[in-house]
C-alpha positions as CSV (number, residue, x, y, z in Angstrom):
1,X,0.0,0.0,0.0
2,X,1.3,3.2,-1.1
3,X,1.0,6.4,1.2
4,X,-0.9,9.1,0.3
5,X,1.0,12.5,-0.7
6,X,0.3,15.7,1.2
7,X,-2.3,18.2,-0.7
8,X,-0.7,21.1,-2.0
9,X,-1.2,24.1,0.1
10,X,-2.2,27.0,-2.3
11,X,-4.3,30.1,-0.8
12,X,-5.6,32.5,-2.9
13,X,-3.3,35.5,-3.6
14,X,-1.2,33.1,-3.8
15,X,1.5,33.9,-7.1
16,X,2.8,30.3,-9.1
17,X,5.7,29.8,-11.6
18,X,4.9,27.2,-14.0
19,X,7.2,25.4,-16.2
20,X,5.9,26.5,-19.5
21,X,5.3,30.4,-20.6
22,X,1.7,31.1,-21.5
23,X,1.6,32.8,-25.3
24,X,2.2,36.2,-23.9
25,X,5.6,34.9,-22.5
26,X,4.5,35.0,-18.8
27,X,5.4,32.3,-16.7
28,X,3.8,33.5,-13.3
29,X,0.2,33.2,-12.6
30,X,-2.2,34.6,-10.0
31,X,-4.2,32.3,-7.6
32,X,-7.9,33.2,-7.8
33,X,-9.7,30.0,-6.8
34,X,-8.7,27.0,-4.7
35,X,-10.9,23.6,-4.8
36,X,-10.4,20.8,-6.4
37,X,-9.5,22.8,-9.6
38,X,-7.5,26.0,-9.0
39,X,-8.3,29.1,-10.8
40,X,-5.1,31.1,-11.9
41,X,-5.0,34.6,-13.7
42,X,-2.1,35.5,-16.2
43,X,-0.1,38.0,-14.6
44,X,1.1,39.1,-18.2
45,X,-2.3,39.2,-20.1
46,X,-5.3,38.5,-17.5
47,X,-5.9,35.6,-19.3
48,X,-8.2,33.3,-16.4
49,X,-7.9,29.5,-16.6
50,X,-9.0,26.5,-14.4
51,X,-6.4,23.7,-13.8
52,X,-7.3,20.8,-11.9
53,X,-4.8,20.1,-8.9
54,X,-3.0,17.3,-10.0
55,X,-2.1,18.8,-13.2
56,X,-0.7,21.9,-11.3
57,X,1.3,20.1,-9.1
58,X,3.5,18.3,-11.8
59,X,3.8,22.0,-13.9
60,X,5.1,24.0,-10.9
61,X,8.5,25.5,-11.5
62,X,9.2,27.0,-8.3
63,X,8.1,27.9,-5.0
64,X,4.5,29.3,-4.3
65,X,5.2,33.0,-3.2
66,X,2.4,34.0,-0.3
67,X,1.5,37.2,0.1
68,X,1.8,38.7,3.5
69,X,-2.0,38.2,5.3
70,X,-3.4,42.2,6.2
């Protein structure tokens, strides 16, 4: 039996690098919904796209950058 791996911990806010640009040549995106599909926004173009979890987990690039809570 295998062990489960830990859920990602994205919040919204939250800013991502993934490993491929977007066609506006921006590789960092914009948290703006967290479920069981996350909802990122193009920080080049404003482009909005939903990516299921999974799928975001194997494209990260680098770390999650958290914005400080008000």
């Amino acid at each position: 039996m295998t062990t489960p791996r830990p859920v990602l911990d994205v919040r919204l806010g939250d800013r991502v690098t993934l490993t491929r640009p977007h066609p506006c040549g921006t590789r960092t995106w914009l948290v703006t919904r967290v479920g069981a599909d996350i909802g990122l926004r193009c920080d080049g173009c404003g482009r909005r796209v939903l990516i299921a979890r999974p799928d975001l987990e194997r494209r990260l690039r680098g770390p999650i950058v958290r914005e400080p809570s008000a």
